[in-house]
C-alpha positions in Angstrom: 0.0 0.0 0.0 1.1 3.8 -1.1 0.4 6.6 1.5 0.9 10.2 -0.8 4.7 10.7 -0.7 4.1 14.1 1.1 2.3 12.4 4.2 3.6 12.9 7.8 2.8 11.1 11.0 -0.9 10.5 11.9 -2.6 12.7 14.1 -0.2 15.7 12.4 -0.3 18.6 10.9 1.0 16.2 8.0 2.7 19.3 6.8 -0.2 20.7 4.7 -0.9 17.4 3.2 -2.8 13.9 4.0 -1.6 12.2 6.5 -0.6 8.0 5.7 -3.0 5.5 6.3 -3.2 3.7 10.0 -3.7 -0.2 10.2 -5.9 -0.5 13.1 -7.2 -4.5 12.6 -5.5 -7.5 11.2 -5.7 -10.9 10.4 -8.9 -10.7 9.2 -9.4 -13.8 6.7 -12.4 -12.5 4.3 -13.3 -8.8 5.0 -16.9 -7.9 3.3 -18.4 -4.9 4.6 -17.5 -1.8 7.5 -20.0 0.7 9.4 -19.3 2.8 12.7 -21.0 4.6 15.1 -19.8 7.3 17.2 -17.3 4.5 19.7 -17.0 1.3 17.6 -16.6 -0.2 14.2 -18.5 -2.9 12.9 -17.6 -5.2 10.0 -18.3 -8.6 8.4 -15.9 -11.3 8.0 -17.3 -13.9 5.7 -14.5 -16.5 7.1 -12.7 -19.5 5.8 -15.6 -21.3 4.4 -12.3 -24.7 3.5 -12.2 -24.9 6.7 -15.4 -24.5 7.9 -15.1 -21.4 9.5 -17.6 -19.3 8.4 -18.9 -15.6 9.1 -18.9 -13.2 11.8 -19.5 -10.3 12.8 -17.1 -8.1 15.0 -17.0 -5.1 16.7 -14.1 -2.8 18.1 -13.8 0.1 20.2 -12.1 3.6 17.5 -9.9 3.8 21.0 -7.9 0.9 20.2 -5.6 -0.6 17.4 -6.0 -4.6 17.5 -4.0 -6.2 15.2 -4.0 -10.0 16.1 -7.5 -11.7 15.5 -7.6 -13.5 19.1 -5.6 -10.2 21.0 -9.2 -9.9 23.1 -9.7 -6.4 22.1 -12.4 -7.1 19.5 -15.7 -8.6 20.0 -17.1 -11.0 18.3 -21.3 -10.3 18.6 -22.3 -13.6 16.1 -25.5 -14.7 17.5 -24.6 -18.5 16.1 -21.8 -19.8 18.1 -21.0 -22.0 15.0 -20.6 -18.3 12.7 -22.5 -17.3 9.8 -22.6 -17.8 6.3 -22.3 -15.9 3.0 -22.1 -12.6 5.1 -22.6 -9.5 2.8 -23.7 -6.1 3.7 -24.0 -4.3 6.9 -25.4 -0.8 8.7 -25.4 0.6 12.4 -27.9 3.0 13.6 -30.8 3.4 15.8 -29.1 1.3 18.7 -28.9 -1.8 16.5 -26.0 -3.4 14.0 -27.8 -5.1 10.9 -26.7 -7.2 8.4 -27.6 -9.7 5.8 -26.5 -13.3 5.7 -27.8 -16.6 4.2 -27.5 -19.1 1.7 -26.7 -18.3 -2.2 -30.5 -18.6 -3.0 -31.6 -17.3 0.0 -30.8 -14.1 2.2 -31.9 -13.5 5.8 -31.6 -9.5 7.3 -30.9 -9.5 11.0 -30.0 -7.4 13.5 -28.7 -6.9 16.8 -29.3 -4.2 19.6 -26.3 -2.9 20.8 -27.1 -2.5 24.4 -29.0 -5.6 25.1 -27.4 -8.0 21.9 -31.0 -9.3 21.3 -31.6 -10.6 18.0 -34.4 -9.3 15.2 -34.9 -11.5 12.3 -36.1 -8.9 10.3 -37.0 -11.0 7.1 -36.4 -14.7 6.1 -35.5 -16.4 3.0 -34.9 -12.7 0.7 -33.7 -14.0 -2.9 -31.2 -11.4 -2.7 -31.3 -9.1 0.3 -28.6 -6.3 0.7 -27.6 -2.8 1.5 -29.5 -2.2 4.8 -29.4 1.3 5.8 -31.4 3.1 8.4 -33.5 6.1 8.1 -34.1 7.4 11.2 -36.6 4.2 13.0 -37.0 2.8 9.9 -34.6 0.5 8.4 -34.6 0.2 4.6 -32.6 -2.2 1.8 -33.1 -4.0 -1.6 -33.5 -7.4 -3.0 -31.7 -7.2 -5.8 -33.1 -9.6 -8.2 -34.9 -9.4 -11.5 -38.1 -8.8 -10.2 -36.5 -7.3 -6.9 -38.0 -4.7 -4.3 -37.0 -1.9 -2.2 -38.8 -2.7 1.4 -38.6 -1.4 4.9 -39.4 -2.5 8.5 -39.5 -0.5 12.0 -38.5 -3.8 13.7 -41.8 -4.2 15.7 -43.5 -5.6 12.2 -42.2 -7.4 9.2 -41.0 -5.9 5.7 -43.0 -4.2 3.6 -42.4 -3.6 -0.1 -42.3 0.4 -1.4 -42.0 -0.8 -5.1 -41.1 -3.8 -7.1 -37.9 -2.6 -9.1 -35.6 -5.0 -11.4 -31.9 -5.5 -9.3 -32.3 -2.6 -7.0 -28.5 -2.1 -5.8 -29.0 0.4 -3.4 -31.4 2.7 -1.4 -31.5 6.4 0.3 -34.5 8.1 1.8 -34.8 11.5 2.3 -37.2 13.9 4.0 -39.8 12.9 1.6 -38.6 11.0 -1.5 -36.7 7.6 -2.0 -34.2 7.3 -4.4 -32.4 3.9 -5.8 -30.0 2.3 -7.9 -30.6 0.2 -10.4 -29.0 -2.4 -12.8 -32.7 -2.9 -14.4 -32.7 -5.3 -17.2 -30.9 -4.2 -19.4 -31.6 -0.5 -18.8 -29.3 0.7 -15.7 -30.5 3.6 -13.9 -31.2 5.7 -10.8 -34.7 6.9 -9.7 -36.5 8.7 -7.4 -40.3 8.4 -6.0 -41.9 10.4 -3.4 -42.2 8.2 0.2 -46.0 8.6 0.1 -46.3 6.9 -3.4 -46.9 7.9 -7.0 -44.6 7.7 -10.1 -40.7 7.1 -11.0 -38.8 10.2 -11.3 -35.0 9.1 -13.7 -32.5 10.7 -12.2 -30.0 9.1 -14.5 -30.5 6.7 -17.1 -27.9 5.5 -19.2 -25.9 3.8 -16.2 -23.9 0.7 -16.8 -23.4 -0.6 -12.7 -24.6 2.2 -10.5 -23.9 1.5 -7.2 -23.7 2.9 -3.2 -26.1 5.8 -3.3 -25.8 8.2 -0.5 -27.3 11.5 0.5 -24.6 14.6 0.8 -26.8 17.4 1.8 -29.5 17.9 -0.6 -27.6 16.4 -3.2 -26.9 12.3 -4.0 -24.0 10.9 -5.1 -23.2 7.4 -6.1 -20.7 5.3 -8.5 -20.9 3.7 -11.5 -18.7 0.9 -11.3 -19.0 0.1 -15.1 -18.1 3.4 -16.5 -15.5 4.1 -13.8 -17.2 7.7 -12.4 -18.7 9.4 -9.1 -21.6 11.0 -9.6 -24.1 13.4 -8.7 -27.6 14.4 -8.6 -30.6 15.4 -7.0 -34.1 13.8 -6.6 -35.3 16.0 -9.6 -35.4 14.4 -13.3 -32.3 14.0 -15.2 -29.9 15.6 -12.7 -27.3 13.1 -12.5 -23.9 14.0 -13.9 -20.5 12.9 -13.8 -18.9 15.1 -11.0 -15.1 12.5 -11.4 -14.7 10.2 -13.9 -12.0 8.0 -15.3 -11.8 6.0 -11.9 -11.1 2.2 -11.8 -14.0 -0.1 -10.8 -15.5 2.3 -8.1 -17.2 -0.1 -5.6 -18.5 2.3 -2.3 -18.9 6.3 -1.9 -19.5 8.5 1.2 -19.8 11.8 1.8 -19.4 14.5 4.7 -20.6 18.4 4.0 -17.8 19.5 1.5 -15.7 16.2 0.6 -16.7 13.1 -1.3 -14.1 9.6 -0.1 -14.6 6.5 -2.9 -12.9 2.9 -3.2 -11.8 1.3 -6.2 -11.6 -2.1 -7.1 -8.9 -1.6 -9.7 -8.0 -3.3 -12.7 -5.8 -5.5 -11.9 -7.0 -9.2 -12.0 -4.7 -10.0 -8.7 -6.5 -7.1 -7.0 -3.8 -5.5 -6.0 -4.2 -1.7 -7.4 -7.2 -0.9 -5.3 -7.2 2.9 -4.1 -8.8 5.5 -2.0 -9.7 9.2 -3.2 -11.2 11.8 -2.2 -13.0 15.5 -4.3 -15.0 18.5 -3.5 -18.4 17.5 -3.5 -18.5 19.9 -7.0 -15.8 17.5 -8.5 -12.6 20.1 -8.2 -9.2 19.1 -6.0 -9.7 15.4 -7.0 -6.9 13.6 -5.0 -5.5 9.8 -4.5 -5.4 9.2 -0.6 -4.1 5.9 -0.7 -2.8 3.8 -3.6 -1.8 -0.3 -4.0 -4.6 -1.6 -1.9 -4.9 -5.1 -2.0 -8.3 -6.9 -2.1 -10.1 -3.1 -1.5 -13.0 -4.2 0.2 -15.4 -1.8 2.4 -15.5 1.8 3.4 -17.5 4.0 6.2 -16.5 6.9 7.6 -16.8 9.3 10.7 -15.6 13.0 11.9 -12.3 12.5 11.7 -11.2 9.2 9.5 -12.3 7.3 6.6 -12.1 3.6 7.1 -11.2 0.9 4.6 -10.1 -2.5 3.9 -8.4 -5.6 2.4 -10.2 -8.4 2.2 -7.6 -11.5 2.8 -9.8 -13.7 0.7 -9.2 -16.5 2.8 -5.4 -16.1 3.7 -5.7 -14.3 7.2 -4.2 -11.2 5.7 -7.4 -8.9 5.4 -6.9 -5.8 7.5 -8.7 -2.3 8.4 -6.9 1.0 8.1 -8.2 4.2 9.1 -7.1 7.9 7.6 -7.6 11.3 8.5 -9.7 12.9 6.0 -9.1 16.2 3.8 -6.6 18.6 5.7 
C-alpha cells in the first residue's frame, strides 16, 4: 500500500498534506463490509468457508488498534456460536447493528441491539437481500433480483415492499422522497419516487453498474462501477452527472458536507491496485489518498477518519486501516 509521498505522522499537521494511512485490525481472513457509530466499528468477516469457519460479525472500540485476530480487544457479537454464512452487507444505527446473511438462494436480514445483543430477524429467505441502511426508526434495503423490491421495517413488524424494481443495488430516503439504484434489465439507472407513493422520477439513465447511493446534503451521489465515475444528482429528473470520472471499478462512496471519499476495485486481475480518493463534493481538487490496496474491500467513515479495507480472501491477511480525512 502507497500513503501520498508528502504524508507525515498521523494525528499531524501532516505538513499541509494527508496524513498515511493507519492499520488498526489484522488478520482478518475474508473482510466484506464496514460501518461505525460514534465508539466502535463494525464489519463482516465472511470466514474460511475450506475450513469451515464461516462468518462473523465483530465489533471494536475507535480507541484501540487490535491487530492479532484472538488479542481480546475485538468482540465478536455472532449470534450462532458455530458463525455465519455468506455474510454481505451491513449498517449501524438506531441502537442496533444489521446485516444480511444466508445461503446463495436465500438471504436473511438480521439485526442486533447494541445494548441488550437481542436478535431481530427482520425478514427470512430474501432471494437477494442487501444494502441495509437506516432512516431514522425505519430501516430500509433492496432485493436485488430481477423482479427485486425496495422494502422497509421499523422492527416491531415485518417488511414491507415500497415498489417492485428490477436489481435494486442500493437505497436512500430523504425527507420525503426515495431514491435507488438500479442495474434494471438491461436499462441501468437511478430513480426517485416520493415516500408517500406515486410515479418514478430518472434521475439518470444510461448507467452501466450504478452502485452505493448516498445522501450529501441535498444532493446524491453514487458510483458507476461500469463506466469508472462518481456522480451526482438530486431527486429531480435527469440531474445526474459525472462530478469525477475515469476511476477504476469504483465499488463504495460516502460523503461529509464538502468532501466526497470513494474505493476502487482496480484493474488488476490479482487485486492489487485498489485505491482511496477523495474530491470536493463539485468534482474540483480530485486527489489519490491511498494507492496499492490489495483486495479493497469496504468503506464508512466518521468526523475524523475514513475507514477501509483488504479483504484476505481466505489467507488471514485482510486488514482495516483508518485515515484522517481532507486537511
Amino acid at each position: 500500500m502507497t500513503p501520498p509521498p508528502d504524508a507525515g505522522p498521523d494525528g499531524g499537521s501532516c505538513d499541509g498534506g494527508l496524513c498515511p494511512p493507519e492499520k488498526i485490525t489484522g488478520e482478518l481472513m475474508d473482510l466484506w463490509d464496514l460501518a461505525s457509530d460514534e465508539a466502535n466499528l463494525y464489519w463482516l468477516d465472511n470466514g474460511n468457508e475450506n475450513a469451515g469457519l464461516f462468518g462473523q460479525l465483530v465489533r471494536q472500540s475507535k480507541s484501540v488498534v487490535c491487530l492479532k485476530a484472538d488479542a481480546g480487544c475485538s468482540t465478536d457479537l455472532t449470534p450462532d456460536p458455530q458463525g455465519l454464512f455468506r455474510v454481505d452487507t451491513l449498517t449501524v444505527g438506531n441502537g442496533h447493528v444489521c446485516w444480511t446473511d444466508g445461503q446463495e438462494t436465500a438471504r436473511d436480514l438480521r439485526c442486533l441491539d447494541t445494548t441488550t445483543n437481542n436478535l431481530t430477524v427482520v425478514a427470512r429467505s430474501q432471494a437477494w437481500a442487501t444494502g441495509p441502511r437506516w432512516f431514522g426508526t425505519t430501516l430500509w434495503w433492496v432485493d436485488q433480483t430481477d423482479t427485486g423490491t425496495l422494502q422497509h421495517s421499523d422492527l416491531a413488524t415485518g417488511p414491507v415492499t415500497f415498489v417492485g424494481r428490477p436489481n435494486p443495488t442500493s437505497v436512500v430516503v430523504t425527507a420525503d422522497t426515495v431514491a435507488w439504484t438500479e442495474t434494471g434489465v438491461g436499462s441501468p439507472a437511478v430513480l426517485s419516487r416520493p415516500l408517500a407513493g406515486g410515479s418514478s422520477t430518472p434521475i439518470a439513465i444510461q448507467q452501466q453498474a450504478p452502485r452505493s447511493l448516498v445522501a450529501c446534503g441535498d444532493a446524491l451521489v453514487w458510483v458507476d462501477f461500469g463506466k469508472g465515475t462518481v456522480m451526482k444528482g438530486t431527486t429531480a429528473a435527469n440531474s445526474g452527472a459525472p462530478i469525477v470520472s475515469n476511476q477504476q471499478r469504483p465499488l463504495n462512496v460516502v460523503c461529509d458536507a464538502t468532501h466526497v471519499y470513494w474505493l476502487n476495485a482496480g484493474l488488476s486481475q490479482a487485486g492489487t491496485d485498489g485505491s482511496l480518493w477523495q474530491a470536493r463534493l463539485d468534482g474540483t481538487e480530485v486527489l489519490p489518498m491511498v494507492q496499492a490496496i490489495q483486495l479493497a474491500a469496504g468503506l464508512t467513515q466518521d468526523d475524523t477518519y475514513v475507514y477501509f479495507g483488504a479483504s484476505g480472501v481466505n489467507t488471514g491477511s485482510g486488514a482495516i486501516w483508518r485515515m484522517r480525512k481532507h486537511p
